[in-house]
C-alpha positions as CSV (number, residue, x, y, z in Angstrom):
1,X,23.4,-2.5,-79.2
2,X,23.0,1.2,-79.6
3,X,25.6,1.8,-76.4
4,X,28.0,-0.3,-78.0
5,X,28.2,1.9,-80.5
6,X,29.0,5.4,-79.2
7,X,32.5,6.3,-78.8
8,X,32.4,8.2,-75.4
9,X,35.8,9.3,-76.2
10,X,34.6,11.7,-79.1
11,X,31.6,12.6,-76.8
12,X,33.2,13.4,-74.1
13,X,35.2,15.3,-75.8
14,X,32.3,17.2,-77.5
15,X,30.9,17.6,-74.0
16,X,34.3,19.4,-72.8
17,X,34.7,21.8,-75.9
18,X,31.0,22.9,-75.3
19,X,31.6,23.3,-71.3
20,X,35.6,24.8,-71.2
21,X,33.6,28.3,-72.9
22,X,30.1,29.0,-73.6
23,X,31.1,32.4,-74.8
24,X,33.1,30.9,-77.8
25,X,31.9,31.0,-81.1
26,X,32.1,28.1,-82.9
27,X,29.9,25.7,-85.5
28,X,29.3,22.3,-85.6
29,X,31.9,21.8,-87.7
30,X,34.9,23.6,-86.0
31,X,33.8,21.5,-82.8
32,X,33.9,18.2,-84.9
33,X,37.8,19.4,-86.2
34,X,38.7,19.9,-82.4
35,X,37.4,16.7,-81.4
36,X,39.5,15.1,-84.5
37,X,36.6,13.6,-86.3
38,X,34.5,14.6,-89.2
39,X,31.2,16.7,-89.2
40,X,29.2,13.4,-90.2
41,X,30.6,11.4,-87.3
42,X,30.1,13.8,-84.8
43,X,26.4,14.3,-85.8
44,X,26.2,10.2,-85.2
45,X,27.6,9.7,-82.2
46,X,25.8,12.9,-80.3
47,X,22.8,11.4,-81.4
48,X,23.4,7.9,-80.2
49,X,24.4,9.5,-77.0
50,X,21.9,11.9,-76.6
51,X,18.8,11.2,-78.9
52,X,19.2,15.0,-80.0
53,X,21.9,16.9,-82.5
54,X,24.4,18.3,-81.8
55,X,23.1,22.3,-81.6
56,X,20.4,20.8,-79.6
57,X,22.1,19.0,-77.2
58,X,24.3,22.5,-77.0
59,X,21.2,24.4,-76.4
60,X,20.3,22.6,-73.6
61,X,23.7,22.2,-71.7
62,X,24.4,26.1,-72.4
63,X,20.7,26.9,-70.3
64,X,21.3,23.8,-67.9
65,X,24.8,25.3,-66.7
66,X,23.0,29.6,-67.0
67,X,20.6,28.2,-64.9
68,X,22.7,27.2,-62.3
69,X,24.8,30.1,-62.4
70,X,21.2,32.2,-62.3
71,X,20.5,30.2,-59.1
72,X,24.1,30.8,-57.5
73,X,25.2,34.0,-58.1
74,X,24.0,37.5,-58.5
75,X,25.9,38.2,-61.5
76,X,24.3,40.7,-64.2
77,X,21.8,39.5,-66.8
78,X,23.8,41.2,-69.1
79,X,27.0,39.7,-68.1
80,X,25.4,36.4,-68.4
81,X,24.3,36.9,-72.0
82,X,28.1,37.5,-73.2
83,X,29.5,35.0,-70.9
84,X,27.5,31.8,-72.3
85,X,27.7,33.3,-76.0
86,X,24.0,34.5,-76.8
87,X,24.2,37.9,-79.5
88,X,22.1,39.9,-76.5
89,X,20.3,39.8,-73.0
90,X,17.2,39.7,-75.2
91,X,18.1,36.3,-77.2
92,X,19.1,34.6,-74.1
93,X,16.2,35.6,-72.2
94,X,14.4,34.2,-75.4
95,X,15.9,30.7,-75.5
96,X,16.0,30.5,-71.8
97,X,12.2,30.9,-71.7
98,X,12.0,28.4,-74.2
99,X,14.0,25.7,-72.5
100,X,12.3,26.0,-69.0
101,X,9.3,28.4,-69.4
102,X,10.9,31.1,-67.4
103,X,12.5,34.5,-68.2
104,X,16.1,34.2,-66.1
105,X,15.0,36.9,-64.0
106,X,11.9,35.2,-63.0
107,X,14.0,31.6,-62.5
108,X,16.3,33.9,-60.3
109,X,13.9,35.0,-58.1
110,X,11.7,31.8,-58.2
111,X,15.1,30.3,-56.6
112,X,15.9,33.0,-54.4
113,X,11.8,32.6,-52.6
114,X,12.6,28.6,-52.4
115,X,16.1,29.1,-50.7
C-alpha cells in the first residue's frame, strides 16, 4: 500500500527542518541534503505523505503555524512577515489570503470577536 511506502523518518524529518525556522531560507533541495536524501526522493515521499509537493505542503504549514501565532499573540504584522520568512508584510498578507481567504489582520480580529 501507499503507507507502506513512505518513510516517516525522512518526513518527519522534512516536517522538523520546515518547523525549527520559518524565517530560514532554504530550497527544496538544501532541505532534501539536511534530511540526507536526494531532491527526487524527497519530492516522493512528501507526496505519498501529503498528496501535495513539497513547496506546497511548506506553504501551508508556514500559514497553519502564522495563523496560530496571529490568534495568540499580538505581535506586529511586520514582525510576523520576517519571522516566518515571507520577502514583505505585503507577500504574506498575499499568501495568507490565499490560504484561508483572510488578510492576517482581519483573521486577528475575526479571533479576537470569537474569544
Amino acid at each position: 500500500s501507499k503507507v507502506d511506502k513512505i518513510r516517516w523518518d525522512l518526513f518527519s524529518k522534512f516536517k522538523d527542518i520546515i518547523e525549527d525556522d520559518f524565517g530560514r531560507k532554504m530550497s527544496i533541495q538544501d532541505m532534501a541534503n539536511e534530511v540526507g536524501c536526494d531532491l527526487s526522493e524527497l519530492v516522493e515521499q512528501v507526496r505519498l505523505a501529503t498528496n501535495t509537493t513539497p513547496a506546497k505542503f511548506y506553504d501551508k504549514l508556514r500559514i497553519r503555524k502564522l495563523a496560530d501565532r496571529l490568534r495568540d499573540t499580538d505581535q506586529s504584522l511586520s514582525s510576523l512577515a520576517y519571522e516566518f520568512g515571507f520577502s514583505s508584510q505585503s507577500h504574506m498578507t498575499t499568501m495568507f489570503r490565499k490560504h484561508t481567504g483572510f488578510t492576517p489582520g482581519a483573521y486577528r480580529a475575526f479571533h479576537a470577536c470569537s474569544n
